[in-house]
mmCIF file of the N, C-alpha and C atoms, coordinates in Angstrom:
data_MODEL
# 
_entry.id   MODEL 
# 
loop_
_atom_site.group_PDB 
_atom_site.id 
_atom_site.type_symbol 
_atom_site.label_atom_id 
_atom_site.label_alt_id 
_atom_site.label_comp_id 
_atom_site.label_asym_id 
_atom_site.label_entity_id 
_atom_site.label_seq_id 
_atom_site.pdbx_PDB_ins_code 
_atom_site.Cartn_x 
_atom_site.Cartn_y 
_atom_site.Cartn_z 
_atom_site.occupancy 
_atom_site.B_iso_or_equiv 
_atom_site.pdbx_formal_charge 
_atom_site.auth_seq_id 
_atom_site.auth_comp_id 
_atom_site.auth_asym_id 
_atom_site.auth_atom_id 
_atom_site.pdbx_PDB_model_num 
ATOM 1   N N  . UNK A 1 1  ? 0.837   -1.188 0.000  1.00 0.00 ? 1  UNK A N  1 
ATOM 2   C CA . UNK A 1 1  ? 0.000   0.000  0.000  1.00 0.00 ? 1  UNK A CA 1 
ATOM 3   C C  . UNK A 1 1  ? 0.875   1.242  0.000  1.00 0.00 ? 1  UNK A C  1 
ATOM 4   N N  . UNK A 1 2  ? 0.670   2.094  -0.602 1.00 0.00 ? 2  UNK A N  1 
ATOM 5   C CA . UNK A 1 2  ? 1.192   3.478  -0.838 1.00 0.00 ? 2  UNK A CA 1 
ATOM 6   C C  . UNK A 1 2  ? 1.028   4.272  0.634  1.00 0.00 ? 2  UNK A C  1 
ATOM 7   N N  . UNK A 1 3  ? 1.890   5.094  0.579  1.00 0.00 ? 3  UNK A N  1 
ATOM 8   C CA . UNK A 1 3  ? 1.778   5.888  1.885  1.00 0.00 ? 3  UNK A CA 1 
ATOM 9   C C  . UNK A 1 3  ? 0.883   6.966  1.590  1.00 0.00 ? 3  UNK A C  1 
ATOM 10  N N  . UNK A 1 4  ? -0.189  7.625  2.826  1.00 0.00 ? 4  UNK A N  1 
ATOM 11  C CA . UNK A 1 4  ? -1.172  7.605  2.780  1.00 0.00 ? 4  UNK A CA 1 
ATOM 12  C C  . UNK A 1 4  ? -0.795  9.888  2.829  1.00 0.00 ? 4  UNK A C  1 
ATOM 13  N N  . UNK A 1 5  ? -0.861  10.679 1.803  1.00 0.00 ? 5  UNK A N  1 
ATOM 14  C CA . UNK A 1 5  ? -0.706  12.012 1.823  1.00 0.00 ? 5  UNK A CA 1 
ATOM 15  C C  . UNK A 1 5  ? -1.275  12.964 2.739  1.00 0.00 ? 5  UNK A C  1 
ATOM 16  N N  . UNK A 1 6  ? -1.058  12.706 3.895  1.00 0.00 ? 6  UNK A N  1 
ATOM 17  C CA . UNK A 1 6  ? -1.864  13.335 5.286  1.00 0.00 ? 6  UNK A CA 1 
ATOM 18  C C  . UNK A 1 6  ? -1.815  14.827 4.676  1.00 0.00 ? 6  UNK A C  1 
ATOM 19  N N  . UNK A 1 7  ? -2.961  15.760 5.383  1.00 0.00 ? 7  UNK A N  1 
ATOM 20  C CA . UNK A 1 7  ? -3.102  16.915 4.790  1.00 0.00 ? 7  UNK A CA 1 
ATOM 21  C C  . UNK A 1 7  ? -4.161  17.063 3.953  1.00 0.00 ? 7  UNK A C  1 
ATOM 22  N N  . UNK A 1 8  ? -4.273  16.384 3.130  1.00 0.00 ? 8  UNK A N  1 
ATOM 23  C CA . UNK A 1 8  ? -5.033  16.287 1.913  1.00 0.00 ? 8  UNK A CA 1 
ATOM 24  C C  . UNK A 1 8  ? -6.313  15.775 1.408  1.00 0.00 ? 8  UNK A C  1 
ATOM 25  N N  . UNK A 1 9  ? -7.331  16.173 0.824  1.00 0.00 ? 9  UNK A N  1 
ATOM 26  C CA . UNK A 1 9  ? -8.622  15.426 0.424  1.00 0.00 ? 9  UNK A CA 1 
ATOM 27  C C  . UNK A 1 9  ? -8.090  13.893 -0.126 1.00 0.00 ? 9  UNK A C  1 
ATOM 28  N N  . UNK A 1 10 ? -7.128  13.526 -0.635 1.00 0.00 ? 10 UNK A N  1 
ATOM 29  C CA . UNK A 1 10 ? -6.770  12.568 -1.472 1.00 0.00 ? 10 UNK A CA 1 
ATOM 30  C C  . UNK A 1 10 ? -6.343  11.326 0.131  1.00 0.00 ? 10 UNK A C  1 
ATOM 31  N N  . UNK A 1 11 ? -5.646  12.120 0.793  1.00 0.00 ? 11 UNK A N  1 
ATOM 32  C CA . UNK A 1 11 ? -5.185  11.508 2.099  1.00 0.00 ? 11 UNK A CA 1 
ATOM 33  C C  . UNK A 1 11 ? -6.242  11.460 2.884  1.00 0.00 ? 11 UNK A C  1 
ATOM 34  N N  . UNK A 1 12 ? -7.035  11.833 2.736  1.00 0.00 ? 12 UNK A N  1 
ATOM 35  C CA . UNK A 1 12 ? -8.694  11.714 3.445  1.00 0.00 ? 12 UNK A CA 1 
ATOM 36  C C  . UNK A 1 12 ? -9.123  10.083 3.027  1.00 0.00 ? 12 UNK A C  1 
ATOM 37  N N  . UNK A 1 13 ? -9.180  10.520 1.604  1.00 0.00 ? 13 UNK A N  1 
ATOM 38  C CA . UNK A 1 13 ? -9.828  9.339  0.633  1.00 0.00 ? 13 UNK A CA 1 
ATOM 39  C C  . UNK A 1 13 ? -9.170  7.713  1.039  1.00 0.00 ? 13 UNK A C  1 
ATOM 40  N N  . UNK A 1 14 ? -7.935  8.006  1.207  1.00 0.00 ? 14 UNK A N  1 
ATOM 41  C CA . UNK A 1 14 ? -6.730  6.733  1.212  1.00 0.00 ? 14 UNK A CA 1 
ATOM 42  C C  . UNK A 1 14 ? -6.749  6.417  2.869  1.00 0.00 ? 14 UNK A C  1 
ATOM 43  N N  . UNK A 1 15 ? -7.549  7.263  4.033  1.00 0.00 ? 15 UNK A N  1 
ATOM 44  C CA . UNK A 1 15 ? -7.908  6.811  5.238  1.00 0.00 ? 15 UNK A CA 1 
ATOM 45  C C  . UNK A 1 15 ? -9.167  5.890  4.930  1.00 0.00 ? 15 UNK A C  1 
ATOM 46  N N  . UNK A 1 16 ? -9.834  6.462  4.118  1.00 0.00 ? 16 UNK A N  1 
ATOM 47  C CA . UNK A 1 16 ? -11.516 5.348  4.109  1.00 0.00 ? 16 UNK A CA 1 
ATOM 48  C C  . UNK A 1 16 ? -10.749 4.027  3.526  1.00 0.00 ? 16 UNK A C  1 
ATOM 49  N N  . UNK A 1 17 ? -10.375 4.520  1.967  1.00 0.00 ? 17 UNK A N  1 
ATOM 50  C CA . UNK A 1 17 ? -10.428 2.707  1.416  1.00 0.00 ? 17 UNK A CA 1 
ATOM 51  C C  . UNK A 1 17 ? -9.293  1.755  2.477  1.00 0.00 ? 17 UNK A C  1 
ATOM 52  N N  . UNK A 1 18 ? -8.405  2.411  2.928  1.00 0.00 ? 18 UNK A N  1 
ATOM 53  C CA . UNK A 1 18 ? -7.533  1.413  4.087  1.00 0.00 ? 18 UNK A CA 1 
ATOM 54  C C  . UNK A 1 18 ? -8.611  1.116  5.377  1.00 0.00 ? 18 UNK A C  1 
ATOM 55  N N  . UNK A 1 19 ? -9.411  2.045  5.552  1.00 0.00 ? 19 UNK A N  1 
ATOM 56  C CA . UNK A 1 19 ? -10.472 1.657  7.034  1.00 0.00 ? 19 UNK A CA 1 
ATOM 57  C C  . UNK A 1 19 ? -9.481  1.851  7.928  1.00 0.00 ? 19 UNK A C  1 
ATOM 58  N N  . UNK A 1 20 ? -8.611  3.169  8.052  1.00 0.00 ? 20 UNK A N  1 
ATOM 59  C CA . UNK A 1 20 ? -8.551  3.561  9.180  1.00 0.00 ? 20 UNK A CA 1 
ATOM 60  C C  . UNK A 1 20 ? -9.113  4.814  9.172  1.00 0.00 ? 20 UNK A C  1 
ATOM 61  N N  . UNK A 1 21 ? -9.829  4.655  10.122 1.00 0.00 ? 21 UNK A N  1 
ATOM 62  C CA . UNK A 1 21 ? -11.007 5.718  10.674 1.00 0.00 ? 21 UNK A CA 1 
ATOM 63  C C  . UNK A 1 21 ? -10.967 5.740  11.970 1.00 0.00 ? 21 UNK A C  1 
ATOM 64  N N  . UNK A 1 22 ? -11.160 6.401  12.547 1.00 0.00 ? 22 UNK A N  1 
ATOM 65  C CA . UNK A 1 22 ? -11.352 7.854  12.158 1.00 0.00 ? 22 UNK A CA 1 
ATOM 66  C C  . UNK A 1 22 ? -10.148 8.735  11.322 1.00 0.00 ? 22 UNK A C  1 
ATOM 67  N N  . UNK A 1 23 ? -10.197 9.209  10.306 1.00 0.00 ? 23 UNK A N  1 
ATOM 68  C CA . UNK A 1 23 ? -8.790  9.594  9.798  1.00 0.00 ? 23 UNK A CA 1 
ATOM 69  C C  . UNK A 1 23 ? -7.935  10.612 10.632 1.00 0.00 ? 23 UNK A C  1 
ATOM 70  N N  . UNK A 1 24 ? -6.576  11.113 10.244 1.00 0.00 ? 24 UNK A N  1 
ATOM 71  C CA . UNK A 1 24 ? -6.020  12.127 11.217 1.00 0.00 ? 24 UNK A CA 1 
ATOM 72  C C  . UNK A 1 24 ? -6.303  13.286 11.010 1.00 0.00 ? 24 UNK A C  1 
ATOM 73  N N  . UNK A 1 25 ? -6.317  14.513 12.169 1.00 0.00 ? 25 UNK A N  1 
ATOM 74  C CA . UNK A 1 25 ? -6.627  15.407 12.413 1.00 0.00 ? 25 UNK A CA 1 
ATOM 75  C C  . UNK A 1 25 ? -6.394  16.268 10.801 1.00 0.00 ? 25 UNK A C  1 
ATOM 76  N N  . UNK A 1 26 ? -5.302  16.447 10.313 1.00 0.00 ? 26 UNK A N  1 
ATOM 77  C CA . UNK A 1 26 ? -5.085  17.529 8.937  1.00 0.00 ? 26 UNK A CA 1 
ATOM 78  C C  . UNK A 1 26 ? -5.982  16.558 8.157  1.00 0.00 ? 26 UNK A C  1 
ATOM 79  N N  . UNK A 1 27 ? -5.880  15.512 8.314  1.00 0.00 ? 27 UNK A N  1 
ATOM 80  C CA . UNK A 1 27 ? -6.757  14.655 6.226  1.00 0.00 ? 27 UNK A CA 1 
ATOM 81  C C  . UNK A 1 27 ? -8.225  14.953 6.843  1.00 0.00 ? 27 UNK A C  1 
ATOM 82  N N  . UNK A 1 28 ? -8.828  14.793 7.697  1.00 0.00 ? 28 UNK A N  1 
ATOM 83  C CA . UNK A 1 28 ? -10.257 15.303 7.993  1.00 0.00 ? 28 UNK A CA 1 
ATOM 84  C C  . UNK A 1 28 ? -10.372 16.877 8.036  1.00 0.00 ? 28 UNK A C  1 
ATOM 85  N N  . UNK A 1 29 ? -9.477  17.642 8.170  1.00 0.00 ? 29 UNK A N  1 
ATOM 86  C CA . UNK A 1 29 ? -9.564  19.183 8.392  1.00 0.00 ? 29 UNK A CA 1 
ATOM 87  C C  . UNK A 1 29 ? -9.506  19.503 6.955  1.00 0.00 ? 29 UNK A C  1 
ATOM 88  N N  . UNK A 1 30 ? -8.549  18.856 5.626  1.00 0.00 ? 30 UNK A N  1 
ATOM 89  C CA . UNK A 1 30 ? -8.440  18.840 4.353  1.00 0.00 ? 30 UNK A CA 1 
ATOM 90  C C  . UNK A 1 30 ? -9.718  18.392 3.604  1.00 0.00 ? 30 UNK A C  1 
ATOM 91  N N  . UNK A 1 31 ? -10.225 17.197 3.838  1.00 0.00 ? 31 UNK A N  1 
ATOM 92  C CA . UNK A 1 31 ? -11.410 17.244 3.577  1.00 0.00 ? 31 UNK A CA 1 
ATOM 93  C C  . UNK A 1 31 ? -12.815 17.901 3.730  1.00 0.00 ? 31 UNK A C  1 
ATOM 94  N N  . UNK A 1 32 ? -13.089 18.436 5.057  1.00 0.00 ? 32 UNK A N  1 
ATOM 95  C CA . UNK A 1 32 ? -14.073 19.518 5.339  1.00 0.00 ? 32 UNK A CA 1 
ATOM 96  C C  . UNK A 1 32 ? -13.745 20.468 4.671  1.00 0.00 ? 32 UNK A C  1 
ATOM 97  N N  . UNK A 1 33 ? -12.621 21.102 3.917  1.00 0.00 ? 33 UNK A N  1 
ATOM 98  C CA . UNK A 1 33 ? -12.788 22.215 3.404  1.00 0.00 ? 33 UNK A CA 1 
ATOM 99  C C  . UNK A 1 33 ? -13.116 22.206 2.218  1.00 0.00 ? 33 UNK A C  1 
ATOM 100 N N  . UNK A 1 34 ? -12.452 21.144 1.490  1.00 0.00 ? 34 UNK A N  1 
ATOM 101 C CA . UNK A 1 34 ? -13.074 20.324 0.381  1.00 0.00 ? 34 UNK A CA 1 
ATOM 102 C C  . UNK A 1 34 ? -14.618 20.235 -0.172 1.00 0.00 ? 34 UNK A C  1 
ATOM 103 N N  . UNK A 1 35 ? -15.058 19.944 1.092  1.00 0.00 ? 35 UNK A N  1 
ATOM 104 C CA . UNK A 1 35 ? -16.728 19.503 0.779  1.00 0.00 ? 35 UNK A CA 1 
ATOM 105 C C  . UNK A 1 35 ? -17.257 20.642 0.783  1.00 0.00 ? 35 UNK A C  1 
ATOM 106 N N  . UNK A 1 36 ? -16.558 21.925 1.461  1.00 0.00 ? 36 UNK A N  1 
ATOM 107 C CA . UNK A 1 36 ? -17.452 23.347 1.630  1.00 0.00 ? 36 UNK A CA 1 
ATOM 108 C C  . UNK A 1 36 ? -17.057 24.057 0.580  1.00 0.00 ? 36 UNK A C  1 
ATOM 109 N N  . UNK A 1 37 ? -15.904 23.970 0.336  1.00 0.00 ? 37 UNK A N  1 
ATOM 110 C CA . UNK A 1 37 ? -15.326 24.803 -1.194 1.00 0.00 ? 37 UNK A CA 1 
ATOM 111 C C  . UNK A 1 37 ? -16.457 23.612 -2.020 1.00 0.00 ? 37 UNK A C  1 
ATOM 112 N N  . UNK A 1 38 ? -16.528 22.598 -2.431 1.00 0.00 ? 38 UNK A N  1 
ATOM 113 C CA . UNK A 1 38 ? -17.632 22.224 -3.238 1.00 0.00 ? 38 UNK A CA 1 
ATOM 114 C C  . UNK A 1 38 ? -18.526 22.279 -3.150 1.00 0.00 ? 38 UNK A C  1 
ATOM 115 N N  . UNK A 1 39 ? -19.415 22.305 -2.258 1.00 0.00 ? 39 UNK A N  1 
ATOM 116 C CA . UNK A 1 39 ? -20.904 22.881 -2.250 1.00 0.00 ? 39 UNK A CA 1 
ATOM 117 C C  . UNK A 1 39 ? -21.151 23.825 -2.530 1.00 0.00 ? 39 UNK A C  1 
ATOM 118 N N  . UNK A 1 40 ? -19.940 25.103 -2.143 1.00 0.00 ? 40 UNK A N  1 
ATOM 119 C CA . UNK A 1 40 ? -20.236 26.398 -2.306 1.00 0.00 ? 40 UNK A CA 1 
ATOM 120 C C  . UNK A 1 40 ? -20.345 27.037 -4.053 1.00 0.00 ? 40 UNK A C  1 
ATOM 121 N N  . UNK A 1 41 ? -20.016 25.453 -4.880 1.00 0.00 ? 41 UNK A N  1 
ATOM 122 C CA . UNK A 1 41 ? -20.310 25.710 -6.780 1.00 0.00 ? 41 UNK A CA 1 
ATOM 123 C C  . UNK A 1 41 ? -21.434 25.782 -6.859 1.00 0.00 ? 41 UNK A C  1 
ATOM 124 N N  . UNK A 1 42 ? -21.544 26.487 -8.174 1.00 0.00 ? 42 UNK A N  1 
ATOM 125 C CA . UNK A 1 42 ? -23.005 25.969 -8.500 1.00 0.00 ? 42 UNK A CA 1 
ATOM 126 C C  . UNK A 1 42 ? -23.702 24.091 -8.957 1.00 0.00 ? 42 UNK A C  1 
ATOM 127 N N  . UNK A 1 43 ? -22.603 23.885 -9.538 1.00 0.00 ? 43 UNK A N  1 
ATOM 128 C CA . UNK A 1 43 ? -22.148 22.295 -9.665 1.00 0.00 ? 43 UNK A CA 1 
ATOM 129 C C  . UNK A 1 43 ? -22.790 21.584 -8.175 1.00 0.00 ? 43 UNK A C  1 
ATOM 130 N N  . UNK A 1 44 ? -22.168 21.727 -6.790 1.00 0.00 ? 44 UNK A N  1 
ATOM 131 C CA . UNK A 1 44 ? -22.054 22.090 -5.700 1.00 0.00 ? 44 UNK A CA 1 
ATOM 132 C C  . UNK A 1 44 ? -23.445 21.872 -5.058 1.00 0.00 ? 44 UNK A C  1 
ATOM 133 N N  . UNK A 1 45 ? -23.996 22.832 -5.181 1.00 0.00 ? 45 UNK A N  1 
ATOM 134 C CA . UNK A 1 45 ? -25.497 23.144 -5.104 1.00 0.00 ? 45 UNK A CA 1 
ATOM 135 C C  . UNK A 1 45 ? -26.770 22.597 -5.565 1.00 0.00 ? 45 UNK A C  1 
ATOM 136 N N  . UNK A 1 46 ? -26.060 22.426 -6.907 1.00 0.00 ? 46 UNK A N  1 
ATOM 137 C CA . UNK A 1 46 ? -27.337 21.617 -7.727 1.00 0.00 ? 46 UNK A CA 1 
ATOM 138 C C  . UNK A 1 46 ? -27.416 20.379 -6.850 1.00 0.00 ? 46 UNK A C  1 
ATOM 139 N N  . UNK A 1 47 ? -26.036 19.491 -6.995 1.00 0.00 ? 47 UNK A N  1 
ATOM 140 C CA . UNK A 1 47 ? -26.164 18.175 -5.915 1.00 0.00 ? 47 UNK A CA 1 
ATOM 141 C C  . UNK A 1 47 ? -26.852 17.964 -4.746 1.00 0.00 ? 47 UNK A C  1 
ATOM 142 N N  . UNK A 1 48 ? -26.435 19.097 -4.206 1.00 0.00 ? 48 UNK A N  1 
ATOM 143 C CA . UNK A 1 48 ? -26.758 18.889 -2.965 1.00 0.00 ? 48 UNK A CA 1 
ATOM 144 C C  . UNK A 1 48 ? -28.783 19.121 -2.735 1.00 0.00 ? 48 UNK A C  1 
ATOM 145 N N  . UNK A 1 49 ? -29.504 19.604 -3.849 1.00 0.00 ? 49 UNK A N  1 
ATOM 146 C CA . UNK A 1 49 ? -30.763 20.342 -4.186 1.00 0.00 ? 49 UNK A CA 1 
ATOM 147 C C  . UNK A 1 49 ? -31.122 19.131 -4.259 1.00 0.00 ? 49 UNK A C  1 
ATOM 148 N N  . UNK A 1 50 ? -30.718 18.218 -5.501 1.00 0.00 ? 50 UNK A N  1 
ATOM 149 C CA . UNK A 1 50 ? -31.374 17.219 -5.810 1.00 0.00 ? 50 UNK A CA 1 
ATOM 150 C C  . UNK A 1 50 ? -30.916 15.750 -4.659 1.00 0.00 ? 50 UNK A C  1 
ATOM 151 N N  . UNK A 1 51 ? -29.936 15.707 -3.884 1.00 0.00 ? 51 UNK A N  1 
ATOM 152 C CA . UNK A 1 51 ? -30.087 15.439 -2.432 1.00 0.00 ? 51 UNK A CA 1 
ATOM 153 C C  . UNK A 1 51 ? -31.242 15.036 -1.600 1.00 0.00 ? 51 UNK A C  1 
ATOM 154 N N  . UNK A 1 52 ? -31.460 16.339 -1.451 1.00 0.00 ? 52 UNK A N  1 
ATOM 155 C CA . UNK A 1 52 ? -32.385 16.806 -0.675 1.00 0.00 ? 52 UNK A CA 1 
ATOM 156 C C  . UNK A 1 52 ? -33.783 16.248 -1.037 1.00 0.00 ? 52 UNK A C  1 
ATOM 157 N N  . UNK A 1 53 ? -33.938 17.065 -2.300 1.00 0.00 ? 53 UNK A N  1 
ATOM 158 C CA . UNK A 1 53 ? -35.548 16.472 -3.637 1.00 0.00 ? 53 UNK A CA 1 
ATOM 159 C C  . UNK A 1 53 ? -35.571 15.319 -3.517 1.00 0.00 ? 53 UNK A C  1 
ATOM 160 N N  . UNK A 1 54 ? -34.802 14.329 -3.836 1.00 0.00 ? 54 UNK A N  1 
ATOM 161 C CA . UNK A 1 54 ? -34.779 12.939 -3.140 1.00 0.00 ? 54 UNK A CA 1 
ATOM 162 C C  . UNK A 1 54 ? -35.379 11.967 -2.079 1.00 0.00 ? 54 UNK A C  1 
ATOM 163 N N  . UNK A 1 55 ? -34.171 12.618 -1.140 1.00 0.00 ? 55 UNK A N  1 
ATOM 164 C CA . UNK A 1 55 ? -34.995 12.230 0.027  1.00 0.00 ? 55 UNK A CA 1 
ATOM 165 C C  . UNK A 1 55 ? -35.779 12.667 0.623  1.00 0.00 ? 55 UNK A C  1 
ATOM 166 N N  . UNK A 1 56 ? -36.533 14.138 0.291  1.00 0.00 ? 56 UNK A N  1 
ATOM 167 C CA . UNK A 1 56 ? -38.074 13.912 0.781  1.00 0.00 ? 56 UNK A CA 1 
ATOM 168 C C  . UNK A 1 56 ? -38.867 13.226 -0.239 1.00 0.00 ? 56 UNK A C  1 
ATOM 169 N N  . UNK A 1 57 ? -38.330 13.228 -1.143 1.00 0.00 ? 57 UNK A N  1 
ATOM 170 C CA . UNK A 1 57 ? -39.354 12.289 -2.118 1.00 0.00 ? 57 UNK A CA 1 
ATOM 171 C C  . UNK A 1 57 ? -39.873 10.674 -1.571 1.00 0.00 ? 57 UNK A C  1 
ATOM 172 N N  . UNK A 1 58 ? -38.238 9.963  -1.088 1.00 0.00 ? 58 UNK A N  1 
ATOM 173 C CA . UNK A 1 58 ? -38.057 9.007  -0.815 1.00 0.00 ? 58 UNK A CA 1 
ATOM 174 C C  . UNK A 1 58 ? -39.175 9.159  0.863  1.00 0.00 ? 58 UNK A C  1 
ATOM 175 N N  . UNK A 1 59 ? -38.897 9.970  1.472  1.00 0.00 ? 59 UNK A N  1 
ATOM 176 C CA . UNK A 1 59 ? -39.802 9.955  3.228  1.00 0.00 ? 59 UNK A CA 1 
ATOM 177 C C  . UNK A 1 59 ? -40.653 9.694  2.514  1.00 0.00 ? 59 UNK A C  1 
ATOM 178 N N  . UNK A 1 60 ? -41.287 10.734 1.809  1.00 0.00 ? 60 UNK A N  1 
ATOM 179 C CA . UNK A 1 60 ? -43.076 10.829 1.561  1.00 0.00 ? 60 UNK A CA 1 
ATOM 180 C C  . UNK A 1 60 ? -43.741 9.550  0.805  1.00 0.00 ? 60 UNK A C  1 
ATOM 181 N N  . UNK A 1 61 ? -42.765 8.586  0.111  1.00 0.00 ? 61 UNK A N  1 
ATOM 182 C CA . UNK A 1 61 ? -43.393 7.804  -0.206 1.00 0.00 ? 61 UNK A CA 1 
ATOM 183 C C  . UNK A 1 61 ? -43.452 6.380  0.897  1.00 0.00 ? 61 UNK A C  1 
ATOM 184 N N  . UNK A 1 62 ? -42.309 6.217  1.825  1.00 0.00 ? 62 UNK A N  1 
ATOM 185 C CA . UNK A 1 62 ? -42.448 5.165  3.047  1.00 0.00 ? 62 UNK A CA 1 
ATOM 186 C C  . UNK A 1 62 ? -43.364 5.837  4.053  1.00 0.00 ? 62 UNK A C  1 
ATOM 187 N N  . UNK A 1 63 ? -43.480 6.951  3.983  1.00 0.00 ? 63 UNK A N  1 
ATOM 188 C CA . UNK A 1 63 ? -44.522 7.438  5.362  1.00 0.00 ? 63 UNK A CA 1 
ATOM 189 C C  . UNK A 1 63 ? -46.141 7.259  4.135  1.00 0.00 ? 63 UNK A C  1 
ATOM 190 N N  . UNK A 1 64 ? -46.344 7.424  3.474  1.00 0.00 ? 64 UNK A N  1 
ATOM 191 C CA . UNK A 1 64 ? -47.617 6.914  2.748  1.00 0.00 ? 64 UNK A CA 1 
ATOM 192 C C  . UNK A 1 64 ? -48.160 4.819  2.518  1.00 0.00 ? 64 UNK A C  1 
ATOM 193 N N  . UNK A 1 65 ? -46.236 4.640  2.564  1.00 0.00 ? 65 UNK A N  1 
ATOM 194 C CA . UNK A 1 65 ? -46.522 2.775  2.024  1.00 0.00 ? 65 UNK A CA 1 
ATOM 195 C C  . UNK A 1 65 ? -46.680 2.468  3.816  1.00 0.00 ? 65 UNK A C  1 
ATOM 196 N N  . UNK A 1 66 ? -46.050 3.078  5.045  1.00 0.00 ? 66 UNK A N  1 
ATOM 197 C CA . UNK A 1 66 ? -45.991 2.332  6.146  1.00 0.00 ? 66 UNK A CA 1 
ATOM 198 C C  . UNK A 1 66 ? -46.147 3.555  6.882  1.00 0.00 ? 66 UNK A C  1 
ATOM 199 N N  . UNK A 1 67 ? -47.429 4.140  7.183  1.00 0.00 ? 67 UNK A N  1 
ATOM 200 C CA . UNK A 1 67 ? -47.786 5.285  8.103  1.00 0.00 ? 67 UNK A CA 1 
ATOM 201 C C  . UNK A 1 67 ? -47.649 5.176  9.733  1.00 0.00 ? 67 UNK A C  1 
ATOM 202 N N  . UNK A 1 68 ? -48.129 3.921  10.107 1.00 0.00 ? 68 UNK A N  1 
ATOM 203 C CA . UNK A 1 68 ? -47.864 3.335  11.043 1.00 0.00 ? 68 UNK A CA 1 
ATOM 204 C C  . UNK A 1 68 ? -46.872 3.455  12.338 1.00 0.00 ? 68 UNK A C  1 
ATOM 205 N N  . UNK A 1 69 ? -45.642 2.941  11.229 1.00 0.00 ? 69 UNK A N  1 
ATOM 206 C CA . UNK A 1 69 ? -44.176 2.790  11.333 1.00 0.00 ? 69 UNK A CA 1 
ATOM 207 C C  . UNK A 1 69 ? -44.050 4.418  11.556 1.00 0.00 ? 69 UNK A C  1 
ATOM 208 N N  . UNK A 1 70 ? -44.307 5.058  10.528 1.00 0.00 ? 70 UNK A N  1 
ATOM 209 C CA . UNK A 1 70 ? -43.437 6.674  10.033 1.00 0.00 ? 70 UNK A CA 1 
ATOM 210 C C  . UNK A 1 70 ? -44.093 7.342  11.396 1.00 0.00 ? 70 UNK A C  1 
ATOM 211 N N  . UNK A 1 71 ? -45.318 7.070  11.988 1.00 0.00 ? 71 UNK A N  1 
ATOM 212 C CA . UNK A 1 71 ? -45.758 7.943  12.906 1.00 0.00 ? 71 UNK A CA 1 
ATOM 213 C C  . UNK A 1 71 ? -44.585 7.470  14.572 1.00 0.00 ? 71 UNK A C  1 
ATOM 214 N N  . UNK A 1 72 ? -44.645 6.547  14.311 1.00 0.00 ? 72 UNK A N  1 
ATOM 215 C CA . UNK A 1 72 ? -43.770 6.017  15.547 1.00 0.00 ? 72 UNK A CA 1 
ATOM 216 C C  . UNK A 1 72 ? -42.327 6.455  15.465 1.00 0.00 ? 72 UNK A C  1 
ATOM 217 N N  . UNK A 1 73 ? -41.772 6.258  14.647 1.00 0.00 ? 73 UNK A N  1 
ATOM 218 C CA . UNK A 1 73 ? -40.698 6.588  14.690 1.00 0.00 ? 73 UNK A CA 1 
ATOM 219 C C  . UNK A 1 73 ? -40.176 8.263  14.633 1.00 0.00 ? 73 UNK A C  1 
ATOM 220 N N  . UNK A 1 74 ? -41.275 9.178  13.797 1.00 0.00 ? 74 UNK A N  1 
ATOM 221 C CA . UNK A 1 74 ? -41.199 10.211 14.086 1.00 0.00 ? 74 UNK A CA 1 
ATOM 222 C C  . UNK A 1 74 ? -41.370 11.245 15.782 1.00 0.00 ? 74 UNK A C  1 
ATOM 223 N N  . UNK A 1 75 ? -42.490 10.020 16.184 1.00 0.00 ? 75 UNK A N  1 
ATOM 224 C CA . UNK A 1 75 ? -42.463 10.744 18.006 1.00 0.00 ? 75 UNK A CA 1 
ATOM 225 C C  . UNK A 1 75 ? -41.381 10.485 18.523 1.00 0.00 ? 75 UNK A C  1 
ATOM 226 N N  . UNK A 1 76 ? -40.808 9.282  18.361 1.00 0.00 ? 76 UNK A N  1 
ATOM 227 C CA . UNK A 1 76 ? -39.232 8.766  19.144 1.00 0.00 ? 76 UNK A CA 1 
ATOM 228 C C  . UNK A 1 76 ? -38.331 9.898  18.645 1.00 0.00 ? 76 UNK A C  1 
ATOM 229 N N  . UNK A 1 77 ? -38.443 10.245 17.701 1.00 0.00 ? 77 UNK A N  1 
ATOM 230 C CA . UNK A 1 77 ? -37.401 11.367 17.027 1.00 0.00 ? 77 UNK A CA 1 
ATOM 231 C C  . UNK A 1 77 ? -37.933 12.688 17.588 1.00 0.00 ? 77 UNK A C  1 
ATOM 232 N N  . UNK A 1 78 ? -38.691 12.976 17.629 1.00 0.00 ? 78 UNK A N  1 
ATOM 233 C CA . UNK A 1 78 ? -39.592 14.730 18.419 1.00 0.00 ? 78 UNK A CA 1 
ATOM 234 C C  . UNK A 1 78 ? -39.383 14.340 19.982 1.00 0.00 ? 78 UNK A C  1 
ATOM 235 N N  . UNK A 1 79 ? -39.058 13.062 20.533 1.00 0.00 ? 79 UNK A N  1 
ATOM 236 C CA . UNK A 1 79 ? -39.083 12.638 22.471 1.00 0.00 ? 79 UNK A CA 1 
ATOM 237 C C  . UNK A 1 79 ? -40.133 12.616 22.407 1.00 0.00 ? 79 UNK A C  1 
ATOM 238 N N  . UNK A 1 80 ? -41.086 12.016 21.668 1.00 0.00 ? 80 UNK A N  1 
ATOM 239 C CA . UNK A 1 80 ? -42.330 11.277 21.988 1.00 0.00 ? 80 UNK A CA 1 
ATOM 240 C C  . UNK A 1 80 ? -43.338 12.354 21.793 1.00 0.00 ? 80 UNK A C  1 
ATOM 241 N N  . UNK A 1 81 ? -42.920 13.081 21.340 1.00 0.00 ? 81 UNK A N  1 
ATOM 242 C CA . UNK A 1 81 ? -44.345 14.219 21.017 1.00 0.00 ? 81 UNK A CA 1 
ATOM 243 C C  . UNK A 1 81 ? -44.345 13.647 19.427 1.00 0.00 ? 81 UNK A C  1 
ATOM 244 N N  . UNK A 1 82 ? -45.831 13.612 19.516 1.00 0.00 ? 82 UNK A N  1 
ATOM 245 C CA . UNK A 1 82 ? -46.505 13.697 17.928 1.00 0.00 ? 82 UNK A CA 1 
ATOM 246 C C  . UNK A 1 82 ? -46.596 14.547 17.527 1.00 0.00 ? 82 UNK A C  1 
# 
């Protein structure tokens, strides 16, 4: 295995596929800036829009197939308020 470029989004990347995690302090500080300099594109944005469009798409259709379920698990998530 190659030695792993601490500092860096790339040295971020080369902490996951080895599975050491939690990665070190600079390759996680390199990467957060990474993900915010990219969101902050318009590229960036769009992703993160259709993200989002997604997964409420995806809620609204399991809280319609299993209402049941979606109501319960939503009070456990609010501390038991409906």
């Amino acid at each position: 295995m190659s030695a792993v470029e601490h500092g860096t989004y790339g040295g971020y990347q080369q902490h996951t596929i080895r599975g050491d995690l939690p990665a070190c302090i600079p390759c996680k500080t390199a990467s957060t800036a990474y993900q915010r300099a990219y969101r902050a594109t318009p590229r960036g944005r769009a992703n993160r829009l259709a993200a989002v469009k997604a997964r409420e798409s995806a809620l609204k259709a399991l809280s319609h197939a299993h209402p049941d379920e979606y109501r319960a698990l939503y009070a456990d998530a609010r501390g038991g308020a409906a």
